[in-house]
N, CA, C and O atoms as CSV, one atom per row, in Angstrom:
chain,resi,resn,atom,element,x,y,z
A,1,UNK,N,N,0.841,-1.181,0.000
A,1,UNK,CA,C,0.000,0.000,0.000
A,1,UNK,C,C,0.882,1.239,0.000
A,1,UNK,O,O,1.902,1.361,0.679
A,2,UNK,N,N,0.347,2.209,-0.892
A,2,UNK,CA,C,1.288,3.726,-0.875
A,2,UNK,C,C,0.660,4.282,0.275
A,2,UNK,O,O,-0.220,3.815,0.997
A,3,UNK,N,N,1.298,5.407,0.314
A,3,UNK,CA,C,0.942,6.836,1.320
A,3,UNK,C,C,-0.726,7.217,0.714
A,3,UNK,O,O,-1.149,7.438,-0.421
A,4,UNK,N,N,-1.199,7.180,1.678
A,4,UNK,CA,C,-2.389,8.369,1.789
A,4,UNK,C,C,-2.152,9.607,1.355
A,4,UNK,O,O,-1.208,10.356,1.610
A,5,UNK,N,N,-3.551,9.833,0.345
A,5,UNK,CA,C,-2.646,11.357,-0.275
A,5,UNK,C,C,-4.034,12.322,0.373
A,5,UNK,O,O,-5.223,12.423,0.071
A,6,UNK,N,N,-3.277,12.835,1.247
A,6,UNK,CA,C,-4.225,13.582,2.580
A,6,UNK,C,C,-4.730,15.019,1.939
A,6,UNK,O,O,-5.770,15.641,2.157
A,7,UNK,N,N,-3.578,15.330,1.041
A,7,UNK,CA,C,-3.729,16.541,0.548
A,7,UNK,C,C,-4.927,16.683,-0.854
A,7,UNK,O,O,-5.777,17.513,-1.176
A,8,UNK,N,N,-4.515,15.605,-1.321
A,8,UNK,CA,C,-5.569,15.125,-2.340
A,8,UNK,C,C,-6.980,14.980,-2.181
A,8,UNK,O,O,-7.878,15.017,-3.021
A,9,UNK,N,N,-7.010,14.791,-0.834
A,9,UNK,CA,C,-8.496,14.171,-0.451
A,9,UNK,C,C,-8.927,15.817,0.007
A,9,UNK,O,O,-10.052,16.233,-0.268
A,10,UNK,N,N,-8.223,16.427,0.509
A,10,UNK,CA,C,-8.618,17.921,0.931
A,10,UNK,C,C,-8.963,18.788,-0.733
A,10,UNK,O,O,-10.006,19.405,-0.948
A,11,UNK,N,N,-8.027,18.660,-1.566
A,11,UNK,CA,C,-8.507,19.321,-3.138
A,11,UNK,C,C,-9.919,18.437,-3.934
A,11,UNK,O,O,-10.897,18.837,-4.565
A,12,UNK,N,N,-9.493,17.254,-3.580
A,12,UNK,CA,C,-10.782,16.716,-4.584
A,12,UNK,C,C,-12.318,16.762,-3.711
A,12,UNK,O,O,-13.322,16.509,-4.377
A,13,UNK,N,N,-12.498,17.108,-2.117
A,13,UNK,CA,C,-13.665,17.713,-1.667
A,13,UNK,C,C,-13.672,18.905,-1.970
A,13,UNK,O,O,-14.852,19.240,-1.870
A,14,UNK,N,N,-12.971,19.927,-2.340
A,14,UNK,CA,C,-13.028,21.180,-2.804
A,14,UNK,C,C,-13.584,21.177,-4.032
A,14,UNK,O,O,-14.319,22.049,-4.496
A,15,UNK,N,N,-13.187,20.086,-4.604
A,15,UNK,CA,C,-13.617,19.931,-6.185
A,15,UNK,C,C,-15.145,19.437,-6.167
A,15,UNK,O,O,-15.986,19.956,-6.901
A,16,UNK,N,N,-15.333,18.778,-5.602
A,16,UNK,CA,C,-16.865,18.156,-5.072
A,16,UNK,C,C,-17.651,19.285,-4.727
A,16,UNK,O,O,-18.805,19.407,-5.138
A,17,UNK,N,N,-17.181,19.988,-4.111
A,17,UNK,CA,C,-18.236,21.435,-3.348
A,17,UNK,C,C,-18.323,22.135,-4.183
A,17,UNK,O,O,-19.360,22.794,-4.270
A,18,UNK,N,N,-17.094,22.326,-5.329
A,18,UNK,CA,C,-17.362,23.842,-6.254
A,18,UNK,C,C,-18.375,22.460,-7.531
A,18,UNK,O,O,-19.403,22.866,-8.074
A,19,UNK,N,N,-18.087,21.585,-7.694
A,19,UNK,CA,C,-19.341,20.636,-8.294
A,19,UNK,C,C,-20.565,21.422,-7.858
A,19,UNK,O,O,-21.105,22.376,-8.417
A,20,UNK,N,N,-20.952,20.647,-6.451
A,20,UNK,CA,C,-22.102,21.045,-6.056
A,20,UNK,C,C,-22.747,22.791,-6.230
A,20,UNK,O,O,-23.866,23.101,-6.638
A,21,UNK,N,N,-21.575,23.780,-5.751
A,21,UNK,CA,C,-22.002,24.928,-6.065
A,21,UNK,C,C,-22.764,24.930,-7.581
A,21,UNK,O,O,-23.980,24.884,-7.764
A,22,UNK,N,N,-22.067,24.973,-8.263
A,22,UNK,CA,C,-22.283,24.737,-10.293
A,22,UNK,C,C,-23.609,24.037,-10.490
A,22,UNK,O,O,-24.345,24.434,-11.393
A,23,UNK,N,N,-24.057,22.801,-9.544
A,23,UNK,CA,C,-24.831,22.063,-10.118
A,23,UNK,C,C,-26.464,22.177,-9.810
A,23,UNK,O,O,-27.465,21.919,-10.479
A,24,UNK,N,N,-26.189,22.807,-8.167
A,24,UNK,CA,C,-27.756,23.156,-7.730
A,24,UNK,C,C,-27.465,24.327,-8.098
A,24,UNK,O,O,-28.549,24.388,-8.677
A,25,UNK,N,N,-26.849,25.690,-8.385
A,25,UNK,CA,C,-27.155,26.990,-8.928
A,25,UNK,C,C,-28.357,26.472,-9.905
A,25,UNK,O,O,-29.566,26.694,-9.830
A,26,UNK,N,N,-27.613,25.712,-10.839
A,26,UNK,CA,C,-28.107,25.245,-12.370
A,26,UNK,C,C,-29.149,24.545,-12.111
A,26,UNK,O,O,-29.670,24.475,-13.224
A,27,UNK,N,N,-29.777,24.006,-11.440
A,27,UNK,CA,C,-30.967,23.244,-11.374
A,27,UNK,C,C,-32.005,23.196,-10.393
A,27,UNK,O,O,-32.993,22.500,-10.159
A,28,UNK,N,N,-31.220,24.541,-9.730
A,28,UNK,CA,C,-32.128,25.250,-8.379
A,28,UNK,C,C,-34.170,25.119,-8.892
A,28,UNK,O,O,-35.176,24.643,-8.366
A,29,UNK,N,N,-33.852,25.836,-10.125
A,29,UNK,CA,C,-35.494,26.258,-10.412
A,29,UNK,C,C,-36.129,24.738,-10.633
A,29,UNK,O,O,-37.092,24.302,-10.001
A,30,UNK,N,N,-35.459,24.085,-11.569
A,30,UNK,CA,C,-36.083,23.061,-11.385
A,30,UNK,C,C,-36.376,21.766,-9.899
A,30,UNK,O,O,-37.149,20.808,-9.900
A,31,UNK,N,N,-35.834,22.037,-9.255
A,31,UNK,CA,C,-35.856,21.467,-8.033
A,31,UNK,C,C,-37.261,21.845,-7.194
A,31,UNK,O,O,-38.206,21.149,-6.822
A,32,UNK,N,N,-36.943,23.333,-7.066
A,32,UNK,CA,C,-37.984,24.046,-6.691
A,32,UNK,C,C,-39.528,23.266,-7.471
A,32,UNK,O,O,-40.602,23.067,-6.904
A,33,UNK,N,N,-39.265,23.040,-8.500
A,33,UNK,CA,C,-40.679,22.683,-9.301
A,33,UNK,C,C,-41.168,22.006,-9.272
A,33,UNK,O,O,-42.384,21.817,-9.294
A,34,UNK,N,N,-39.880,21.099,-9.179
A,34,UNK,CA,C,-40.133,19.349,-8.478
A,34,UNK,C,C,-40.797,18.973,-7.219
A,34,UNK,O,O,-41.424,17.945,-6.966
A,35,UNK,N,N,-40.576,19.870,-6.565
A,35,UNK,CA,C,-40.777,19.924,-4.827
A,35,UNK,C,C,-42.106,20.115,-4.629
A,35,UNK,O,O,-42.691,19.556,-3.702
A,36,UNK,N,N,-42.691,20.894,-5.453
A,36,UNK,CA,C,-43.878,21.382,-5.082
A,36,UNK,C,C,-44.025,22.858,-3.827
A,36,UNK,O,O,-42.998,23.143,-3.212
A,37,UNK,N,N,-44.898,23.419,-3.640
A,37,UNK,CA,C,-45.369,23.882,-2.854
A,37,UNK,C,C,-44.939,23.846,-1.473
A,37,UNK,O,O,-45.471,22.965,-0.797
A,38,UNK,N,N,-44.038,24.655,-0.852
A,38,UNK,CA,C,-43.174,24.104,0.520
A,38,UNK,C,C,-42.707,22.882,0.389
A,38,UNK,O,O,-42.821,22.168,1.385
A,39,UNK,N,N,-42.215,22.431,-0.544
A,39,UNK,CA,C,-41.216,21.578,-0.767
A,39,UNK,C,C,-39.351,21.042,-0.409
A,39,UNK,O,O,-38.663,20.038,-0.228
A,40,UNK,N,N,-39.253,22.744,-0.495
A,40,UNK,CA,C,-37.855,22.833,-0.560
A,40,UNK,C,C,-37.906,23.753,-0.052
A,40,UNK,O,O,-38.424,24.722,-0.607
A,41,UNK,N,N,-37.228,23.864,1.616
A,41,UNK,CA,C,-37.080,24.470,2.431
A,41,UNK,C,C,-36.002,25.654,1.866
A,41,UNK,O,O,-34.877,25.188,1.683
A,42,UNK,N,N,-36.148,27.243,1.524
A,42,UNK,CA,C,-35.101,28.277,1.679
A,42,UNK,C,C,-34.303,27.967,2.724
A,42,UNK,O,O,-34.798,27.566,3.778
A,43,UNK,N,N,-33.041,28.106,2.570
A,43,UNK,CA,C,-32.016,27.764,3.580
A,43,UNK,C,C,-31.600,29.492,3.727
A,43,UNK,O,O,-31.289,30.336,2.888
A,44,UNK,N,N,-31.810,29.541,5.602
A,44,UNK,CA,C,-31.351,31.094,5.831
A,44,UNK,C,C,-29.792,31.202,6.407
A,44,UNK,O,O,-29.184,32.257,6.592
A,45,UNK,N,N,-29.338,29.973,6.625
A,45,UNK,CA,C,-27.858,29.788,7.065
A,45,UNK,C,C,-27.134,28.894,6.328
A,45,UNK,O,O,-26.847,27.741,6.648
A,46,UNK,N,N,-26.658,29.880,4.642
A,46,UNK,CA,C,-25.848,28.990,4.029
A,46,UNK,C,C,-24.789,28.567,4.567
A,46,UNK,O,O,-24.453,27.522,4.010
A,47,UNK,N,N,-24.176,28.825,5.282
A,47,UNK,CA,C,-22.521,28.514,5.870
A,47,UNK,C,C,-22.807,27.223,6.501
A,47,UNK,O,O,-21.900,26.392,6.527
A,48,UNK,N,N,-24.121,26.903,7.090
A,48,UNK,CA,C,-24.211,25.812,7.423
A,48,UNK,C,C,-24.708,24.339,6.668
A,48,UNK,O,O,-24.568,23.155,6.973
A,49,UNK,N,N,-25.477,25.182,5.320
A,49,UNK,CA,C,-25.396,24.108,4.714
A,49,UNK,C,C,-24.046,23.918,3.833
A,49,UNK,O,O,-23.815,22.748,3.527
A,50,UNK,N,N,-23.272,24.732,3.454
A,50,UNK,CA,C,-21.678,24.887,2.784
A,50,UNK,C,C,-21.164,24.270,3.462
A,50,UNK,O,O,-20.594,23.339,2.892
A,51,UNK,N,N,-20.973,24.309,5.142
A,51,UNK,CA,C,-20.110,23.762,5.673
A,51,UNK,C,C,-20.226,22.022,5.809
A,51,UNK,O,O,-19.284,21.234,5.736
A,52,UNK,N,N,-21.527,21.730,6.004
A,52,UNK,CA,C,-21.978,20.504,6.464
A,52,UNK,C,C,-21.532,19.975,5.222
A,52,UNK,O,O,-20.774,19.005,5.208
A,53,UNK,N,N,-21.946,20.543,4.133
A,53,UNK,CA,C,-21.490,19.872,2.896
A,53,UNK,C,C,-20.396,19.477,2.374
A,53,UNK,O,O,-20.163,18.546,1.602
A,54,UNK,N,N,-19.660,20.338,2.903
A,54,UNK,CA,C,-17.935,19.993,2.975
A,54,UNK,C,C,-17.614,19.127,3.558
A,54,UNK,O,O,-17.017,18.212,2.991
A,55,UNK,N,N,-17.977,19.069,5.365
A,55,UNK,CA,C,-17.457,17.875,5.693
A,55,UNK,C,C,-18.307,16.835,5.358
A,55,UNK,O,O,-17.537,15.877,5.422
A,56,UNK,N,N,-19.331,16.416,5.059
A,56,UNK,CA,C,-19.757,15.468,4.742
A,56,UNK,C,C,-18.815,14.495,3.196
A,56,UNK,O,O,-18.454,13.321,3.112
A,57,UNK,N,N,-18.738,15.301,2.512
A,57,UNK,CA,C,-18.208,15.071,1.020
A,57,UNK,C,C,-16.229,14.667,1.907
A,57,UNK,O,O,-15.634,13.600,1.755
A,58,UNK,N,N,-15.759,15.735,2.631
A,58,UNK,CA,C,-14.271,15.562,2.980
A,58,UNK,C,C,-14.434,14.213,3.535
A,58,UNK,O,O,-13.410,13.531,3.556
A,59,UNK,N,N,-15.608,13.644,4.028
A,59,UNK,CA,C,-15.928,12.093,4.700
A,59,UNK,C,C,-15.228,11.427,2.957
A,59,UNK,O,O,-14.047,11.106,2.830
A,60,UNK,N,N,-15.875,11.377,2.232
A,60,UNK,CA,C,-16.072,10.707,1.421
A,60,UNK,C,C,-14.755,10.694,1.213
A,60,UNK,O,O,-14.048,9.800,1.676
A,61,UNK,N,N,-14.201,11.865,0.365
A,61,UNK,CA,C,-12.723,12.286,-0.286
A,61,UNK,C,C,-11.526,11.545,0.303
A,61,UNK,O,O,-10.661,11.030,-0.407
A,62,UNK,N,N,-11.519,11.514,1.775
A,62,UNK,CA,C,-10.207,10.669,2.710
A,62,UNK,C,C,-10.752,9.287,2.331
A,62,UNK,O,O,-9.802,8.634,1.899
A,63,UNK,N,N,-11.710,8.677,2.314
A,63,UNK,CA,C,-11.867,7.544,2.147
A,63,UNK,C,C,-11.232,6.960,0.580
A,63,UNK,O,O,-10.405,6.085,0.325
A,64,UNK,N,N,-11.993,7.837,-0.254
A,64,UNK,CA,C,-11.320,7.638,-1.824
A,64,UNK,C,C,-9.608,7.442,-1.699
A,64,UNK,O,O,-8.815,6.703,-2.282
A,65,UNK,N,N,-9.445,8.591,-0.532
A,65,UNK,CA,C,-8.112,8.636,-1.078
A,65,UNK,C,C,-7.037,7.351,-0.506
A,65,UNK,O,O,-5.947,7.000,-0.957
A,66,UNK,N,N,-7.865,6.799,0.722
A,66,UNK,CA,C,-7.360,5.410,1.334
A,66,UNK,C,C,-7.520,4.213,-0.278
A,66,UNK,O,O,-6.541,3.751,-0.864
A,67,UNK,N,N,-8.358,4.067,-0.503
A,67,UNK,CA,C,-8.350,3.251,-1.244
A,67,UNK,C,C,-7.727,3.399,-2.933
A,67,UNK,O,O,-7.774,2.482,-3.754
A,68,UNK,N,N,-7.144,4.801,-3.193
A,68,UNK,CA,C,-6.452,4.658,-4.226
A,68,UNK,C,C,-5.013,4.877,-3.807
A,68,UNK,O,O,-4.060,5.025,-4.572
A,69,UNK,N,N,-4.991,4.875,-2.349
A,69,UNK,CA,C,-3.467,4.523,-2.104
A,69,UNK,C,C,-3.063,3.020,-2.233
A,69,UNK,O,O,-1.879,2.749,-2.433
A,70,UNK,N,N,-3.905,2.134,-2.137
A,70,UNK,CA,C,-3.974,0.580,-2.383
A,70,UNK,C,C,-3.770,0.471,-4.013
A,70,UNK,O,O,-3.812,-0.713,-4.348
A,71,UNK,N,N,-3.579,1.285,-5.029
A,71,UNK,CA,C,-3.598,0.298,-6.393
A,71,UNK,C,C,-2.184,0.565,-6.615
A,71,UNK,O,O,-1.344,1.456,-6.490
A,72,UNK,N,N,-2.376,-1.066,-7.144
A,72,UNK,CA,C,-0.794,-1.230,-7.546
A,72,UNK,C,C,-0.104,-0.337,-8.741
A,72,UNK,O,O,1.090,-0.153,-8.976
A,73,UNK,N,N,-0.666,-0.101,-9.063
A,73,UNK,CA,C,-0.059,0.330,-10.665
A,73,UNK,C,C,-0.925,2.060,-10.749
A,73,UNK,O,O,-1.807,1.962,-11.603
A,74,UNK,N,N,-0.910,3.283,-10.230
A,74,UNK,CA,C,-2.208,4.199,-10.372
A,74,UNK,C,C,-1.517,5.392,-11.691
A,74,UNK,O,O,-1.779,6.557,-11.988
A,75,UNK,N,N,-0.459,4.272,-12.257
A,75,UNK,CA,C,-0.380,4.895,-14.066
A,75,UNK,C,C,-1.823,4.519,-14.707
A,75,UNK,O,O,-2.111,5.279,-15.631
A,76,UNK,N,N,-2.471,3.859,-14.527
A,76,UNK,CA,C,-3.748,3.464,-15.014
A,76,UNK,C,C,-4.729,4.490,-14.590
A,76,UNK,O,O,-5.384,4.483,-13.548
A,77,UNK,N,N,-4.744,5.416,-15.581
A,77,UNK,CA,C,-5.593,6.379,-15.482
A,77,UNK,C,C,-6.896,6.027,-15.413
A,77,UNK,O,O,-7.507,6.537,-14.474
A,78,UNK,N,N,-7.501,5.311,-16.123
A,78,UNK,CA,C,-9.167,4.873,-16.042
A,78,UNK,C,C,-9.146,4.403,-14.848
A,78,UNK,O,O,-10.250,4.772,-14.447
A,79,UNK,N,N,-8.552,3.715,-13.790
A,79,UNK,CA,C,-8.862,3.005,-12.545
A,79,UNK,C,C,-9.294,4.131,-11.951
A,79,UNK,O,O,-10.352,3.834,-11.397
A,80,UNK,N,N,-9.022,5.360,-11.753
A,80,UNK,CA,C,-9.524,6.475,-11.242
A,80,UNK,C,C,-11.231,6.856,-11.505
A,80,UNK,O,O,-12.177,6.998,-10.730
A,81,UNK,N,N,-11.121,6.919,-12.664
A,81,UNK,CA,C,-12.581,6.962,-13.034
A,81,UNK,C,C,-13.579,5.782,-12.563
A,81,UNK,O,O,-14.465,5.800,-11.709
A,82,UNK,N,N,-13.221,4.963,-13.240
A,82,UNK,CA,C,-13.927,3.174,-12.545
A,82,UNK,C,C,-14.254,3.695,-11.533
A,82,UNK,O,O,-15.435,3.947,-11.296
A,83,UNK,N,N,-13.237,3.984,-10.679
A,83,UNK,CA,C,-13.201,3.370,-9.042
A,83,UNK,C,C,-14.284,4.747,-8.479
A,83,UNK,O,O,-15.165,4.305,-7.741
A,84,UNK,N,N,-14.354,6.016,-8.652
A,84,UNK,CA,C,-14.827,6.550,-8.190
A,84,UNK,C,C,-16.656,6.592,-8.586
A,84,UNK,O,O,-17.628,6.715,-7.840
A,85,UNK,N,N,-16.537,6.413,-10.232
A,85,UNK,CA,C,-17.836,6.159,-10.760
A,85,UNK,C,C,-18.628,5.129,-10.450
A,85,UNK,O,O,-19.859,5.093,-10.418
A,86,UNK,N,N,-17.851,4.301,-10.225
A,86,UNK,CA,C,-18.664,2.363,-9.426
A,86,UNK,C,C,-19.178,3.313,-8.280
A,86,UNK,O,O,-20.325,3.748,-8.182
A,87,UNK,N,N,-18.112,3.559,-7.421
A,87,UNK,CA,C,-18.542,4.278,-6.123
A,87,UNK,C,C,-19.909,5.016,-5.879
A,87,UNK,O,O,-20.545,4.924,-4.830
A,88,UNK,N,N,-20.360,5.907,-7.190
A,88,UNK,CA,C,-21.514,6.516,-7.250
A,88,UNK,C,C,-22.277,5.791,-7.525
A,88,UNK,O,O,-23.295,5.660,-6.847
A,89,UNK,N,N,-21.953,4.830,-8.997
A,89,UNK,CA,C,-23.513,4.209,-9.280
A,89,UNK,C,C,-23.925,3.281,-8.593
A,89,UNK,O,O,-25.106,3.072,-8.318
A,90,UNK,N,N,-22.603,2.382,-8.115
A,90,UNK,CA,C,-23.550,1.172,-6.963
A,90,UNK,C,C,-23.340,1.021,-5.705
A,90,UNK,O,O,-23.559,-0.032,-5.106
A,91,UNK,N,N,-22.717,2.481,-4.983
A,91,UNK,CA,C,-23.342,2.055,-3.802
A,91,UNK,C,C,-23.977,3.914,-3.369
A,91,UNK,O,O,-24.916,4.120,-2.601
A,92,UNK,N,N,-23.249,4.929,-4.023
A,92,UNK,CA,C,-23.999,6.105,-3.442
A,92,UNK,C,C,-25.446,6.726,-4.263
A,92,UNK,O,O,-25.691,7.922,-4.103
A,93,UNK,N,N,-26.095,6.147,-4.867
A,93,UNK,CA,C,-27.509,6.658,-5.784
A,93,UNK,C,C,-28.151,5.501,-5.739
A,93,UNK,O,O,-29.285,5.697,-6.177
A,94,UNK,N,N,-27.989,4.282,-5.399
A,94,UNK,CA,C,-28.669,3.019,-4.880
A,94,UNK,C,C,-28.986,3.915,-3.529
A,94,UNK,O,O,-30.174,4.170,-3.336
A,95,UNK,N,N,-28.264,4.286,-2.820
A,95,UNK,CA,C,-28.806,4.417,-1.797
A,95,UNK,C,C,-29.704,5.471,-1.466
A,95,UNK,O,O,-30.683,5.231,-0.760
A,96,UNK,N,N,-29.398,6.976,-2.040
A,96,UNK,CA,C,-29.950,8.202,-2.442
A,96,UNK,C,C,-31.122,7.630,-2.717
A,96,UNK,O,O,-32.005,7.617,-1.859
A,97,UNK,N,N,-31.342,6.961,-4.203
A,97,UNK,CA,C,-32.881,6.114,-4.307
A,97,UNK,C,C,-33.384,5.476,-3.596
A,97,UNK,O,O,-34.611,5.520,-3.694
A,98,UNK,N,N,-33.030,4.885,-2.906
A,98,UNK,CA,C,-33.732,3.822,-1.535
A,98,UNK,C,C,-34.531,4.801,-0.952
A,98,UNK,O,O,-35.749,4.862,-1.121
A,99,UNK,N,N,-33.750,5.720,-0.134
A,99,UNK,CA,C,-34.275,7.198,1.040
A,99,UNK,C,C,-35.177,7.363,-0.093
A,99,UNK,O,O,-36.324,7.054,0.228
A,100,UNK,N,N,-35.043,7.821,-1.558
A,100,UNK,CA,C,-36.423,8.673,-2.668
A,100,UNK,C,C,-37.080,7.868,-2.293
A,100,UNK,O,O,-37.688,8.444,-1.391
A,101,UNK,N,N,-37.567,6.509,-2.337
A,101,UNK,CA,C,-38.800,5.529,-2.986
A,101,UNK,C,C,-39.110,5.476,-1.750
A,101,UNK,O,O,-40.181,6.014,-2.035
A,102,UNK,N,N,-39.206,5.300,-0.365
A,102,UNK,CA,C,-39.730,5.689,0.891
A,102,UNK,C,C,-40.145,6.829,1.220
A,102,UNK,O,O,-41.088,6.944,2.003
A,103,UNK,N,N,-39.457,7.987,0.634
A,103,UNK,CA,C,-40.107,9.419,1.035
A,103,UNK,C,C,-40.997,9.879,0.338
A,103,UNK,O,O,-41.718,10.781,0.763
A,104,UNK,N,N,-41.158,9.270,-1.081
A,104,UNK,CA,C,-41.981,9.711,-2.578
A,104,UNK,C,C,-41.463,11.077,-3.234
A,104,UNK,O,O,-42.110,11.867,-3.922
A,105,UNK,N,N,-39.994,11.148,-2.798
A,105,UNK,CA,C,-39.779,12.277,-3.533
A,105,UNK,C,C,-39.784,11.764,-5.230
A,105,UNK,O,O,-39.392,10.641,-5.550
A,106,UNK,N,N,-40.294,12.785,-6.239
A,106,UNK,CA,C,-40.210,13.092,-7.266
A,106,UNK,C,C,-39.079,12.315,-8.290
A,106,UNK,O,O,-38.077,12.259,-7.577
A,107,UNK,N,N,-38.794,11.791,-9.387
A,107,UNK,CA,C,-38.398,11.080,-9.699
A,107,UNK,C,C,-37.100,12.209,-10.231
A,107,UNK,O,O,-35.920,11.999,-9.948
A,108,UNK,N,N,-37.569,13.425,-11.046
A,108,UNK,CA,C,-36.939,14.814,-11.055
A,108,UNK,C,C,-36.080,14.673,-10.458
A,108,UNK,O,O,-35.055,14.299,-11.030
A,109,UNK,N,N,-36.063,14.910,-8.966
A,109,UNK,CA,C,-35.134,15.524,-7.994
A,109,UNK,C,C,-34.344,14.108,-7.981
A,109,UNK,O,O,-33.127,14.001,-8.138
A,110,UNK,N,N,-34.782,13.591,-7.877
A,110,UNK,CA,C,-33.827,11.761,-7.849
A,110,UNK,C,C,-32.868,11.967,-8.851
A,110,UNK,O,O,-31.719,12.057,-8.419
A,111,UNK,N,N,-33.038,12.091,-10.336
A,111,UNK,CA,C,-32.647,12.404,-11.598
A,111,UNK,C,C,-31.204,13.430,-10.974
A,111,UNK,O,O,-30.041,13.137,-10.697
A,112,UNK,N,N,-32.061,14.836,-10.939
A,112,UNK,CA,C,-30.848,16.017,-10.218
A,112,UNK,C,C,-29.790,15.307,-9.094
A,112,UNK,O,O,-28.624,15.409,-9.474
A,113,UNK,N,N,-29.893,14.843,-8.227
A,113,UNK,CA,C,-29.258,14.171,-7.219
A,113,UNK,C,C,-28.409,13.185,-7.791
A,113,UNK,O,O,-27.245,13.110,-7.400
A,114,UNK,N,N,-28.776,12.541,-8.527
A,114,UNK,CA,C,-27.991,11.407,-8.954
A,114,UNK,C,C,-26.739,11.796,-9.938
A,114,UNK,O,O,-25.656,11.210,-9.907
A,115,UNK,N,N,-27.039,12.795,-10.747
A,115,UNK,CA,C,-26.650,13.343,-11.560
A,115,UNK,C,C,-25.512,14.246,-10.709
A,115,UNK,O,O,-24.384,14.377,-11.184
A,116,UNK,N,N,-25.757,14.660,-9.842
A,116,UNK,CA,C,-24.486,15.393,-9.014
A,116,UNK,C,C,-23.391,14.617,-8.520
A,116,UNK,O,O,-22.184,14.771,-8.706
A,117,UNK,N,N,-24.280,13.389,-7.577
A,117,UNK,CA,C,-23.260,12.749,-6.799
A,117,UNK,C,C,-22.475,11.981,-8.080
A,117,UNK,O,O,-21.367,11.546,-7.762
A,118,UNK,N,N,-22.841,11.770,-9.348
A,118,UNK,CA,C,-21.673,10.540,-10.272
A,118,UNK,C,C,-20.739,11.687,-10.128
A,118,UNK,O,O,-19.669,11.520,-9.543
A,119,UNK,N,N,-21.148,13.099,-10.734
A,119,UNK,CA,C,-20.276,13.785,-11.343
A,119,UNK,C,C,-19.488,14.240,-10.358
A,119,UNK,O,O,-18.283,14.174,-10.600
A,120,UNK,N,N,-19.959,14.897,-8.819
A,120,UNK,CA,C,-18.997,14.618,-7.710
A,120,UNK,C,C,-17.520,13.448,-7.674
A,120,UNK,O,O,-16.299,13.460,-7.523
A,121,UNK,N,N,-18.481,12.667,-7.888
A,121,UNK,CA,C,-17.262,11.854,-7.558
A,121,UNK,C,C,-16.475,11.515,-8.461
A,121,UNK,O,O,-15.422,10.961,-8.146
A,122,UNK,N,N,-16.819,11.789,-9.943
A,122,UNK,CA,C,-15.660,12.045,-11.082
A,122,UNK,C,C,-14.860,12.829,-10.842
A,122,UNK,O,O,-13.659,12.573,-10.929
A,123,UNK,N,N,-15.451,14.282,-10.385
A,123,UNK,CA,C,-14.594,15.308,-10.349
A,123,UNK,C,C,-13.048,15.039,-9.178
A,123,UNK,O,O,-11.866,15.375,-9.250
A,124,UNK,N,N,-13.830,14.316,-8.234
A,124,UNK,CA,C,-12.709,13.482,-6.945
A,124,UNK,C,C,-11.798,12.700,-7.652
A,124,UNK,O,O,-10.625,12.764,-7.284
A,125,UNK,N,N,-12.148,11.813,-8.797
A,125,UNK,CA,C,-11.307,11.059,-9.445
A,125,UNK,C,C,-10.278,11.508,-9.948
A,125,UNK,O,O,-9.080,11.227,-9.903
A,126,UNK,N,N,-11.256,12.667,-10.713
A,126,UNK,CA,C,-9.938,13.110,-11.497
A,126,UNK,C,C,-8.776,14.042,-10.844
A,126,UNK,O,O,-7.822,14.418,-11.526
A,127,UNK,N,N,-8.888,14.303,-9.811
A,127,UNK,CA,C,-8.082,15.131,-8.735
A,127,UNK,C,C,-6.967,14.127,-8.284
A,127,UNK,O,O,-5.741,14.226,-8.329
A,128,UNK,N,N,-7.669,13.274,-7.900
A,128,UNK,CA,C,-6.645,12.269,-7.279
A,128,UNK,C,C,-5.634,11.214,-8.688
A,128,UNK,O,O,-4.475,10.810,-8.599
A,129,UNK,N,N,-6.534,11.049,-9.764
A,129,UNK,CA,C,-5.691,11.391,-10.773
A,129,UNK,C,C,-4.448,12.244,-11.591
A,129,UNK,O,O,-3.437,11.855,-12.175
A,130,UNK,N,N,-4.963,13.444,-11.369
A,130,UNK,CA,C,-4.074,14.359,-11.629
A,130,UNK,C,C,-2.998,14.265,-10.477
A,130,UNK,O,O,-1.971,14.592,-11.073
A,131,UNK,N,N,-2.660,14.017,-9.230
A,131,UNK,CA,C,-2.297,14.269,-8.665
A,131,UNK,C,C,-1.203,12.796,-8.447
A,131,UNK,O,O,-0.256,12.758,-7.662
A,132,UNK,N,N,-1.600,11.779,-9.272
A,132,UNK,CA,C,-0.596,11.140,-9.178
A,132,UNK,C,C,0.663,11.392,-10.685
A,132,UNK,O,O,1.790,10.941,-10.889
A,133,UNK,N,N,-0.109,12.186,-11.364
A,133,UNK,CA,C,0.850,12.641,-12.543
A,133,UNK,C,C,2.185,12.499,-12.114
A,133,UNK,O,O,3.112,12.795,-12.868
């Protein structure tokens, strides 16, 4: 096993958050539409949802970065992608959908959500990619 790349896992949640910034700006209205009628709570303390969001995602990022300190060979650029994209489709939006189909949220907002967390965690990939250049 290599070194933990600690620093990596701190840039590619940065990369995840400015994701997220980009992605609900962009799909704010439609969310809203999805939601319905008091649906989607206005948030009056962004710092707390920014912040929570950070560490929640920096959860994720140290973990990525444990497990791409384990590949033997990380000249293999696609293992980056694989590894982080598996990560989204079968075990983090399996689960995102589980919580939807119990709550009846909107299939929409499922769609938006799902659509963040792959690309989240591409964007992590490719950080920790670049970073083994």
């Amino acid at each position: 096993m290599g070194p933990v790349d600690w620093f990596g896992g701190i840039l590619a949640a940065l990369a995840a958050l400015a994701v997220a910034a980009a992605w609900y700006r962009l799909f704010a209205r439609p969310l809203s539409v999805s939601a319905g009628p008091g649906g989607l709570e206005v948030r009056r303390r962004p710092f707390v949802t920014i912040g929570g969001t950070y560490v929640l995602i920096q959860l994720s990022a140290f973990m990525l970065a444990h497990m791409f300190a384990r590949l033997s060979d990380p000249s293999k650029w696609w293992l980056y992608f694989m590894m982080t994209g598996g990560v989204a489709l079968f075990f983090v939006i399996p689960a995102l959908w589980t919580n939807y189909l119990h709550q009846r949220h909107p299939r929409r907002i499922a769609l938006i959500d799902a659509g963040f967390w792959l690309t989240a965690y591409l964007a992590m990939g490719a950080v920790f990619w670049l970073r083994s250049l």
